[in-house]
N, C-alpha and C positions, 0 to 999 in steps of 0.2 A: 495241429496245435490248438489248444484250449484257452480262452484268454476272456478276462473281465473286463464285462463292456468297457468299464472306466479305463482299462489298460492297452485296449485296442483302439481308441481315440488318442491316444499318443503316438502309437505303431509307427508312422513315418519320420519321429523323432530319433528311433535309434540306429542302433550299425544295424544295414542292410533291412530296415523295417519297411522302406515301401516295395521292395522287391518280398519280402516275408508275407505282406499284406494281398500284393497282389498275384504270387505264384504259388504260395501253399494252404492245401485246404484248412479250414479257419471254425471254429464251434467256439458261438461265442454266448458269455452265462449274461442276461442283463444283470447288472449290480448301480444302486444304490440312483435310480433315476439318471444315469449313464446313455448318451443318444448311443442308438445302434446304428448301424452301419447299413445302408442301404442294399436292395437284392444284388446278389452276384451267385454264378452257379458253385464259387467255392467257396462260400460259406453259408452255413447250418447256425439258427439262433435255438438254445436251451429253452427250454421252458423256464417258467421264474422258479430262483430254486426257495427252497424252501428259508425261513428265519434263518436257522442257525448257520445254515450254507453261506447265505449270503455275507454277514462277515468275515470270510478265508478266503483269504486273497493272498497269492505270492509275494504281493508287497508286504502286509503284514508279518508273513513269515519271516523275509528277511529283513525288517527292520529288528523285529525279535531275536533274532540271532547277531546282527550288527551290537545289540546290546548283551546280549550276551544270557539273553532267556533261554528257559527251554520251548521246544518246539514240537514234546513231543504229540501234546494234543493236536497239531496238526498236522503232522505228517507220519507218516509208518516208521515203525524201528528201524528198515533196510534203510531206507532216507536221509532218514536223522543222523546213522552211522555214516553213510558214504558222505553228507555235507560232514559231519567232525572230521572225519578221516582225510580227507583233502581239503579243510580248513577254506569254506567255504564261505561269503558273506559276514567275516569279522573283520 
């Protein structure tokens, strides 16, 4: 799993997130001065990614699509189609 720092400081908030946390391997991007997560052997931290990267974040995609924007500069056409197609995050 790939997760933004900011979004991995939440992780034991949701369904099944401290068992997500602590049983499957974890690569996490730092974002936006977000505390990282101390050493464990299943998780891998990114290097900082660059400017533009750092704004795209899953949150943003679907609050984008909760509103009913396009999405496609964030994510690929296969994506974009299987979220329309199964009415995903509106």
């Amino acid at each position: 799993f790939v997760y933004g720092a900011d979004s991995y400081s939440s992780i034991t908030g949701w369904q099944n997130g401290t068992w997500l946390a602590r049983n499957m391997p974890v690569l996490i991007a730092p974002r936006n001065g977000a505390r990282l997560p101390g050493n464990n052997a299943h998780i891998s931290i990114l290097p900082p990614l660059s400017l533009e990267l750092q704004h795209l974040s899953s949150t943003a995609v679907r609050g984008a699509l909760e509103r009913g924007e396009d999405v496609s500069t964030f994510v690929s056409e296969p994506i974009a189609t299987y979220i329309r197609d199964h009415d995903l995050f509106s």
